[in-house]
PyMOL CGO cylinders between C-alpha atoms (Angstrom):
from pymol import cmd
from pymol.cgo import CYLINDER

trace = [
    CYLINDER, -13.88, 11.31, 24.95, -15.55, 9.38, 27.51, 0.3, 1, 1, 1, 1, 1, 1,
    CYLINDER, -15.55, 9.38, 27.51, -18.56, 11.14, 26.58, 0.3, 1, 1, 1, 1, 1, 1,
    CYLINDER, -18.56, 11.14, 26.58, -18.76, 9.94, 23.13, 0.3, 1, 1, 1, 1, 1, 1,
    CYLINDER, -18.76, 9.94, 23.13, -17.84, 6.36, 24.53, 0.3, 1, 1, 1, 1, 1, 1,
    CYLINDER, -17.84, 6.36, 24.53, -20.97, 6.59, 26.87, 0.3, 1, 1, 1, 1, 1, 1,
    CYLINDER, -20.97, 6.59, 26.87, -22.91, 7.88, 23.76, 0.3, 1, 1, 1, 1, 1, 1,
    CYLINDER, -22.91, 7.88, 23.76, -22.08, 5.52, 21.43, 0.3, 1, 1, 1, 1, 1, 1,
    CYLINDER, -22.08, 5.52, 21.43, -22.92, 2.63, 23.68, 0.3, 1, 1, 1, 1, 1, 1,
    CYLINDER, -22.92, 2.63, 23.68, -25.85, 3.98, 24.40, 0.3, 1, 1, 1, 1, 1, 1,
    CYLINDER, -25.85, 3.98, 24.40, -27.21, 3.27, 20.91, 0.3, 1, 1, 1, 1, 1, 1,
    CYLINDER, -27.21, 3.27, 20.91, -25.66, 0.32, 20.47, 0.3, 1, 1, 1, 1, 1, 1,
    CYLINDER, -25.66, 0.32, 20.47, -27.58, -1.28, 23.24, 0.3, 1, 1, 1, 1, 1, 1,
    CYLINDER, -27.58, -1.28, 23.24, -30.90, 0.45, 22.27, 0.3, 1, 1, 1, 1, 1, 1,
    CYLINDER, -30.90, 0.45, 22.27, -30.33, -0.98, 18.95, 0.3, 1, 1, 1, 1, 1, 1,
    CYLINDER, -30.33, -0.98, 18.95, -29.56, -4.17, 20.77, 0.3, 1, 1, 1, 1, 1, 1,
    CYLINDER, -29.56, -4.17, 20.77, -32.76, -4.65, 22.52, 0.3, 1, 1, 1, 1, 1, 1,
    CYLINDER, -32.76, -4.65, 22.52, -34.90, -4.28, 18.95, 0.3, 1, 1, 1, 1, 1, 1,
    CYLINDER, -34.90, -4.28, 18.95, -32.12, -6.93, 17.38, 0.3, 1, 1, 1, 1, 1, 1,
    CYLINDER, -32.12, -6.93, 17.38, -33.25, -11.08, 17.14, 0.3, 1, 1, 1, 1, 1, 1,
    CYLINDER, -33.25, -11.08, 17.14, -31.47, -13.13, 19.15, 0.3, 1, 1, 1, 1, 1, 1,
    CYLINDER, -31.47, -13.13, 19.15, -29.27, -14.44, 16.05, 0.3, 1, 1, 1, 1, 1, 1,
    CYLINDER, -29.27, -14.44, 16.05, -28.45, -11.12, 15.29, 0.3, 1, 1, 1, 1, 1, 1,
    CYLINDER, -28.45, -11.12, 15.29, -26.88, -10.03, 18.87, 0.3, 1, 1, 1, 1, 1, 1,
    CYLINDER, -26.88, -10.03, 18.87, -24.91, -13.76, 18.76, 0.3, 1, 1, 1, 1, 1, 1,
    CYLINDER, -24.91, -13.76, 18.76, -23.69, -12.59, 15.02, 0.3, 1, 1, 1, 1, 1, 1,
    CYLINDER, -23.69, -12.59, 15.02, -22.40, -9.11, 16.34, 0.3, 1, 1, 1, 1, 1, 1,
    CYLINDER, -22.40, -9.11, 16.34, -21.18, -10.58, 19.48, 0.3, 1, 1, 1, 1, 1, 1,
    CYLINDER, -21.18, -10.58, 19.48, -19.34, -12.98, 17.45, 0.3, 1, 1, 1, 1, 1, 1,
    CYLINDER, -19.34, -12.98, 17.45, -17.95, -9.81, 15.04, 0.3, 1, 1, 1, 1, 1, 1,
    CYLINDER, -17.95, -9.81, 15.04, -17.31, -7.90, 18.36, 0.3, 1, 1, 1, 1, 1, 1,
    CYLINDER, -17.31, -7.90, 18.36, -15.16, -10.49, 20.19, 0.3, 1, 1, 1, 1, 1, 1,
    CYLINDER, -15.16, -10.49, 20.19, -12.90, -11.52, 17.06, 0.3, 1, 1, 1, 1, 1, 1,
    CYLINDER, -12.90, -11.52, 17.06, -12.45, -7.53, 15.96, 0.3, 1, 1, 1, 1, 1, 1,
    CYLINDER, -12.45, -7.53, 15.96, -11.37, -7.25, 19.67, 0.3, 1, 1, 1, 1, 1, 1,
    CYLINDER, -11.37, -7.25, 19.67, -8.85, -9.61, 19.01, 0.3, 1, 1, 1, 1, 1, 1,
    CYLINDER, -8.85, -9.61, 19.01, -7.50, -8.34, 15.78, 0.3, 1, 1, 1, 1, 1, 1,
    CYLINDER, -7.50, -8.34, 15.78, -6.96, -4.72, 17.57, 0.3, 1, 1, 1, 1, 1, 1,
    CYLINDER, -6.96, -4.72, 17.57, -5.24, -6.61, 20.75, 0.3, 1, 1, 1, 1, 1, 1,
    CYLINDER, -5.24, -6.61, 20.75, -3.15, -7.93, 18.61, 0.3, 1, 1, 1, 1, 1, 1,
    CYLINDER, -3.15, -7.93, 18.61, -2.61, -4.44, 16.70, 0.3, 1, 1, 1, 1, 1, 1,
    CYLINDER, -2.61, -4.44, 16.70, -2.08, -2.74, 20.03, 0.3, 1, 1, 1, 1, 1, 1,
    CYLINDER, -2.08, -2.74, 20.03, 0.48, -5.35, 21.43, 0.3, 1, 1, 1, 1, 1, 1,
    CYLINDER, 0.48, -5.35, 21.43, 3.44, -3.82, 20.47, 0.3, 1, 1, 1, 1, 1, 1,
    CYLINDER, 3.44, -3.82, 20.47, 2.60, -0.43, 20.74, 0.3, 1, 1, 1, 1, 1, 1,
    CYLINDER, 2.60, -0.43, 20.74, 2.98, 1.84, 23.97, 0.3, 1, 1, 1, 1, 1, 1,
    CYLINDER, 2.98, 1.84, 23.97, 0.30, 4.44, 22.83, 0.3, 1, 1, 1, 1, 1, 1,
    CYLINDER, 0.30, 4.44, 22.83, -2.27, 4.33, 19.49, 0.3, 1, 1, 1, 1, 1, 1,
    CYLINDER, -2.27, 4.33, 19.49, -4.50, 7.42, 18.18, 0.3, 1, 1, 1, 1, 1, 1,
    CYLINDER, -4.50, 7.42, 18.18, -8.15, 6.00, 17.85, 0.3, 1, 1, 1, 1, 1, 1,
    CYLINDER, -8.15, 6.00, 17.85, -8.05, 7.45, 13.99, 0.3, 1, 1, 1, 1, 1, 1,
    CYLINDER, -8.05, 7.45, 13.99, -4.91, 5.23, 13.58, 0.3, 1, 1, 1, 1, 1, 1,
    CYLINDER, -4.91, 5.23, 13.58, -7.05, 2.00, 14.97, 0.3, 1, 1, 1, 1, 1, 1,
    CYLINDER, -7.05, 2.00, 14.97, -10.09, 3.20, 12.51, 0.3, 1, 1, 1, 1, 1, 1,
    CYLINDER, -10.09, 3.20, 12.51, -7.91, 3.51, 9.52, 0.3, 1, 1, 1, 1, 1, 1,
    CYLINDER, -7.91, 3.51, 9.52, -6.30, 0.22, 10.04, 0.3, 1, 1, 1, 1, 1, 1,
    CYLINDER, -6.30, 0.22, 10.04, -9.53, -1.79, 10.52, 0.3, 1, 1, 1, 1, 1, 1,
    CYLINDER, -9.53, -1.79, 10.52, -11.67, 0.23, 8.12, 0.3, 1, 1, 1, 1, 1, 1,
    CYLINDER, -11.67, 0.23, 8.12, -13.88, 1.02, 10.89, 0.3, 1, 1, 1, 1, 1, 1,
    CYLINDER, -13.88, 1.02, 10.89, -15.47, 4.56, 12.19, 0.3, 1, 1, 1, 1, 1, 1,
    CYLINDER, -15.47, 4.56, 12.19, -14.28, 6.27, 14.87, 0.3, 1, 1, 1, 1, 1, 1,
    CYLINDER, -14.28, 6.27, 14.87, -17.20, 6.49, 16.55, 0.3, 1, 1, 1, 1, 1, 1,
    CYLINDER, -17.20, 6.49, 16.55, -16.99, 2.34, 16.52, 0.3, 1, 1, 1, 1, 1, 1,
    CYLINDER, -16.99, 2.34, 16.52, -13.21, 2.01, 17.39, 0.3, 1, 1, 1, 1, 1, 1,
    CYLINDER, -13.21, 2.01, 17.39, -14.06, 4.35, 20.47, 0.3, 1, 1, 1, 1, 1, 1,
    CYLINDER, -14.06, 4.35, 20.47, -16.98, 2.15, 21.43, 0.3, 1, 1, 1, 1, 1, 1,
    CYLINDER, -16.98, 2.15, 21.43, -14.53, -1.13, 21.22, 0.3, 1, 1, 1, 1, 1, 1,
    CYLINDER, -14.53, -1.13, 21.22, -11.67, 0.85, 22.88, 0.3, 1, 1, 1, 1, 1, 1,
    CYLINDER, -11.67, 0.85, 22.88, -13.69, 1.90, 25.82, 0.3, 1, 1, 1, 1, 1, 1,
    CYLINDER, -13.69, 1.90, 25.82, -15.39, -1.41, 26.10, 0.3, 1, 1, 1, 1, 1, 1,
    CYLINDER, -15.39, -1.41, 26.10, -11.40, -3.24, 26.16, 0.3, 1, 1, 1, 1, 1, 1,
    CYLINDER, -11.40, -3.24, 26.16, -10.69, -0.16, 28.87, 0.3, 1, 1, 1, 1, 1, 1,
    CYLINDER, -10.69, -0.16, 28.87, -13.38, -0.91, 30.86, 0.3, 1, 1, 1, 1, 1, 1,
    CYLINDER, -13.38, -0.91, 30.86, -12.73, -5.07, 30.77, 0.3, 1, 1, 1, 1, 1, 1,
    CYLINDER, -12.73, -5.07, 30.77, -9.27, -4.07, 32.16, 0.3, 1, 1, 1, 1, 1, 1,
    CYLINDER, -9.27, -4.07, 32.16, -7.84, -5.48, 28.76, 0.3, 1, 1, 1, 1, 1, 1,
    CYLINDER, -7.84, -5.48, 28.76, -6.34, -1.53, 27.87, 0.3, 1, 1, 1, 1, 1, 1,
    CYLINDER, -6.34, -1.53, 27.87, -5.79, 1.51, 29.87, 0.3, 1, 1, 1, 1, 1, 1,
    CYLINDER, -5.79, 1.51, 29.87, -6.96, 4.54, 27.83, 0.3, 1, 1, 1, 1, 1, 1,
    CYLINDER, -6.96, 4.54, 27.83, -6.84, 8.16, 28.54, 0.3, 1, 1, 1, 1, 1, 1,
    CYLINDER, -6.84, 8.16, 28.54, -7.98, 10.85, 26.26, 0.3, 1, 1, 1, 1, 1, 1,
    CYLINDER, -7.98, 10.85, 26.26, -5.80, 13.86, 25.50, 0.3, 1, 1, 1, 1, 1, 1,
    CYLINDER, -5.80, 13.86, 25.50, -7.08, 17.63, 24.80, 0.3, 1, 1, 1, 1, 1, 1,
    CYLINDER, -7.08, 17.63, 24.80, -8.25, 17.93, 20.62, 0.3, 1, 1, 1, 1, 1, 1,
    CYLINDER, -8.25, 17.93, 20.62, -5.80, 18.32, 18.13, 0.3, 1, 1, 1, 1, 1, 1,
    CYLINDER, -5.80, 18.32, 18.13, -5.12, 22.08, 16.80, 0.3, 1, 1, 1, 1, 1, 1,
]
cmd.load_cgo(trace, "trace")
């Protein structure tokens, strides 16, 4: 998992650098209130498939990763990644 986290923001931050400067304060403003919407969704809950998080929030996976590892790296989450599903 961690590698599609590291892939993921990878693009994101090329992306990034070819974005205006109203553009990165837009997404940054998007990024910080959908990271409080899926606090709040994780609150209550002791463990949450990524699928379950994408589903809820109409968002890829790929993009609830990205946000998941960004919240696990801030200290905000602890995540851990599990071997696929059969």
């Amino acid at each position: 998992m961690s590698k599609e986290v590291f892939s993921v923001a990878s693009h994101s931050y090329e992306l990034a650098t070819y974005s205006t400067p109203e553009l990165r304060g837009l997404f940054n403003d998007w990024l910080n209130e959908i990271e409080r919407e899926i606090m709040a969704f994780l609150k209550n809950r002791k463990t949450v498939d990524p699928d379950e998080v994408a589903k809820k929030f109409r968002l890829k996976r790929k993009s609830v990763i990205f946000i998941l590892g960004k919240l696990a790296g801030e200290g905000k989450i602890k995540m851990r990644a599990s071997g696929a599903k059969a």
